[in-house]
N, C-alpha and C positions, 0 to 999 in steps of 0.2 A: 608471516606475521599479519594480524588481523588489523583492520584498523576499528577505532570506536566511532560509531553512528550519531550524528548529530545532523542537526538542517530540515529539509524537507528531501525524504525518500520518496520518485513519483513509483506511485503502484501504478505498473506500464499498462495499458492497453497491448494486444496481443493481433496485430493485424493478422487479416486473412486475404485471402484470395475470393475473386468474386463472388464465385457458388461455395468457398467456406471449405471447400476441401481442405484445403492446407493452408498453413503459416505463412504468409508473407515474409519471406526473410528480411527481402531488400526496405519493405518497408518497416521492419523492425529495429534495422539496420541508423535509417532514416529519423525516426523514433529516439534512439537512444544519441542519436549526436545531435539532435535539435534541442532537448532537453539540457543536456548536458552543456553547451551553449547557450542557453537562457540562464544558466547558475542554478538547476537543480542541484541538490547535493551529494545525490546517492541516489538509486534505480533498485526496483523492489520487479522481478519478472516471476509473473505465475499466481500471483495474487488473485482476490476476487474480481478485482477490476480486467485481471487479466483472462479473467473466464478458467480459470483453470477447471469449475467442474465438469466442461467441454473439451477437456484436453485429453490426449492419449498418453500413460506413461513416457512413450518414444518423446512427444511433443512436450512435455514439460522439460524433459532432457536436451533436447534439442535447441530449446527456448532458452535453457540457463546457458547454453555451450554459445549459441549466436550473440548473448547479451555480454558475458564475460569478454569475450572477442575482442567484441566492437568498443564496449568500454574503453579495454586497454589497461586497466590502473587508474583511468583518470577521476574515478570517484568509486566509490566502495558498491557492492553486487548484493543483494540477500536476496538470494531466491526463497519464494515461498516453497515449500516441501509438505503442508501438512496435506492429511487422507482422511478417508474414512478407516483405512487399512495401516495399521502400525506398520504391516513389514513394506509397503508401498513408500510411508514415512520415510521409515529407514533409509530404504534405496534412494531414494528419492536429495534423501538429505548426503549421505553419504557421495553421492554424484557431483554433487554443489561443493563441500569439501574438498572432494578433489581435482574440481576445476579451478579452485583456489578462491571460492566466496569471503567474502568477511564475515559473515556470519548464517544461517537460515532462521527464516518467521515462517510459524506452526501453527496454525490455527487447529482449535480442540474437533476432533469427530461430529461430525454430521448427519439428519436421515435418523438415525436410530440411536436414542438417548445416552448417556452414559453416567452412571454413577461418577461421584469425584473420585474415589479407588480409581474407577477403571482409567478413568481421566488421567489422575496421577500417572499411573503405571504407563500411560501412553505415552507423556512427555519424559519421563524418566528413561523407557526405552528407548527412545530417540534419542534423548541427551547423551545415554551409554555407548552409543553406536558411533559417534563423533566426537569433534577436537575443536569443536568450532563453537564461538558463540549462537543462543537461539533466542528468536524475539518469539515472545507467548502470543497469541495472537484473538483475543478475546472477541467475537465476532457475532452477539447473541442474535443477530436478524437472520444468520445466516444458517446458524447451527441451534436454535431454537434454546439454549441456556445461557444464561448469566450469573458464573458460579461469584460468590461474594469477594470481597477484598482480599479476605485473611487466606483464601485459598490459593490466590495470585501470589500470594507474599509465600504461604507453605512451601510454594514451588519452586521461587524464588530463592528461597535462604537453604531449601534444603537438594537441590537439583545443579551442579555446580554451573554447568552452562549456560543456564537460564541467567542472563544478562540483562536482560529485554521484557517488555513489557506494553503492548501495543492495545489501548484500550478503545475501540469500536462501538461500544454501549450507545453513545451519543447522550449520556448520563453524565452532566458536567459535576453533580456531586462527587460521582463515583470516581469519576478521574481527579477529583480535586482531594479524595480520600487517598488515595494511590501516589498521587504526587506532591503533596503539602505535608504528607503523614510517612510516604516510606521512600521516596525519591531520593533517600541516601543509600536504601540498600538494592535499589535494582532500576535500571534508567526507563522512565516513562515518555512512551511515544502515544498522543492523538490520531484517531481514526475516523473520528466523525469530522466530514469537512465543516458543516456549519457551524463549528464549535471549534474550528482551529484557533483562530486569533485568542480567544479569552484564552484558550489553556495555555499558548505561544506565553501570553501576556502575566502566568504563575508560574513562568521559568521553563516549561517542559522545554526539551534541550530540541526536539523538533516534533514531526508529524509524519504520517504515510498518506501519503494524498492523491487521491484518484485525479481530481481536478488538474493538479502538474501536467497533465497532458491536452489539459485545454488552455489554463494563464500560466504557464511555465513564468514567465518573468516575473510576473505578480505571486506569485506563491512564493519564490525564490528571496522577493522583496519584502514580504510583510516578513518571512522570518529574519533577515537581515536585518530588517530598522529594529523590529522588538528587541533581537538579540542585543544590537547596538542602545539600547534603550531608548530607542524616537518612537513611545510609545503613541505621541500625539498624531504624526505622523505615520504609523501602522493602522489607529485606526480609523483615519481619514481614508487609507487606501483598502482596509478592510471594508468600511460600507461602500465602495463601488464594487468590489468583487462577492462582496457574501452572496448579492441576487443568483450568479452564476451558478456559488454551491447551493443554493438553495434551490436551485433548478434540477440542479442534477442530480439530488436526491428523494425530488419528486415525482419526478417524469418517467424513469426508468433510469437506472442510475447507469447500465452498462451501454445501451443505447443514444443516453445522452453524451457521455461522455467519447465515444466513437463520433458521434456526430462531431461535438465539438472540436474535436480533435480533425478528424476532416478540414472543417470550419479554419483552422487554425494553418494548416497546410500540411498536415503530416499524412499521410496514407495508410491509414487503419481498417479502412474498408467497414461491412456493417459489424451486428454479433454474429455470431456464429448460430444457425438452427438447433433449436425451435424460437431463435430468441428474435423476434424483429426489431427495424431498424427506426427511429425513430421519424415520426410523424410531420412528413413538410411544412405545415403550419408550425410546429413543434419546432423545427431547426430554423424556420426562420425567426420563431420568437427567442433562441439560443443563442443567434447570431447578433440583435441586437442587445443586448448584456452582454456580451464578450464586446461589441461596440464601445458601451458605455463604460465598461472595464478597465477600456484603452489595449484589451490584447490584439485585438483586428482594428483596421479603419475600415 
């Protein structure tokens, strides 16, 4: 039995080992019980944040199998599954399935465009192939399209898995078209960190958030008071943490976030090659706004 998604899901960073070889178990390990102990709500592995376009099929496997583990039950799993490759998808998601996920998030194909047909038919294959809830995964910086509303909604009413809805645009109309207008027939989740609190603040039920691995507390807590409706209070604690996400969306978003993360005490090591590690002057201007945050002293 699956559970339903609500809170702040942190999309995990994906330690490594020094030279990036391999997966950092133990520090993944580490990762998922520190979070999970600051009151995140849910653990999203293999995401962008998690570098998955740097990962080996084995290694996304691997990653859902050490995350599920370690979890336990104690808050709900969605590993990300989506490809450039349907039948990749497939296996992918299917894997997650039967490690016992609550659900997988799909983000649309990447690199080489895709008509909405083809688009369609990719989530539809996926959905055929499984028993599990899927979050759509709308990602347009990453995969260079931003198909319209009604397309999300097509998918939605006519795809029965399609539960989910995870909007990345960083398009606060577009989510407010998505969640004010159809938020009865498919649950909408935020993806752009500096636009968490407003959408937090038009009901959205949570967020996937890379940042969770740098203010785990603070992330945990603005959606708690919102939800509680201390909205005054959420967003007193929103303007000392927006500089954070507003950092780590500018800087290098997977770089910063390893840094931070670092920063924070957990052991994520850098990115993974070709991707470098964020710039010393850089981590120590990260450090003071995680200061100011109240995540570190």
């Amino acid at each position: 039995m699956t559970r339903p998604l609500r809170g702040i899901l942190a999309a995990l960073a994906t330690p490594f080992t020094a030279d990036g070889s391999k997966v950092n178990e133990a520090g993944l390990r580490e990762l998922v019980d520190g979070l999970i102990a600051a009151g995140i709500h849910g653990v999203i592995p293999c995401g962008s944040t998690g570098e998955f376009p740097v990962l080996s099929m084995a290694e996304r496997k691997r990653i859902a199998e050490v995350v599920m583990e370690q979890v336990a039950g104690r808050v709900p799993v969605v590993p990300h599954t989506g490809s450039c490759s349907t039948v990749d998808a497939i296996e992918l998601s299917c894997h997650a399935e039967h490690l016992g996920a609550d659900a997988v998030m799909v983000v649309q194909p990447y690199y080489e465009p895709t008509s909405l047909e083809e688009l369609y038919d990719y989530f539809k294959d996926v959905s055929d192939a499984i028993h599990i809830p899927m979050m759509i995964y709308n990602n347009p910086v990453g995969t260079g399209m931003n198909p319209p509303v009604s397309f999300w909604m097509r998918i939605a009413r006519e795809i029965p898995n399609v539960k989910y809805v995870k909007d990345s645009s960083g398009n606060i109309s577009q989510v407010s078209e998505l969640l004010l207008k159809h938020g009865r027939e498919v649950v909408v989740f935020n993806g752009c960190d500096t636009i968490a609190f407003p959408v937090l603040a038009m009901g959205s039920p949570g967020a996937v958030w890379g940042a969770a691995n740098v203010i785990p507390e603070q992330c945990a807590e603005l959606f708690n008071l919102t939800d509680g409706g201390h909205l005054t209070e959420a967003r007193d604690l929103w303007a000392k943490i927006w500089p954070v996400n507003q950092f780590l969306v500018t800087e290098g978003y997977t770089a910063s976030v390893k840094a931070g993360a670092n920063l924070y005490g957990f052991h994520v090591g850098n990115p993974r090659p070709p991707y470098r590690p964020l710039a010393p002057e850089k981590v120590a201007e990260l450090r003071q706004l995680m200061i100011t945050a109240g995540a570190i002293k």
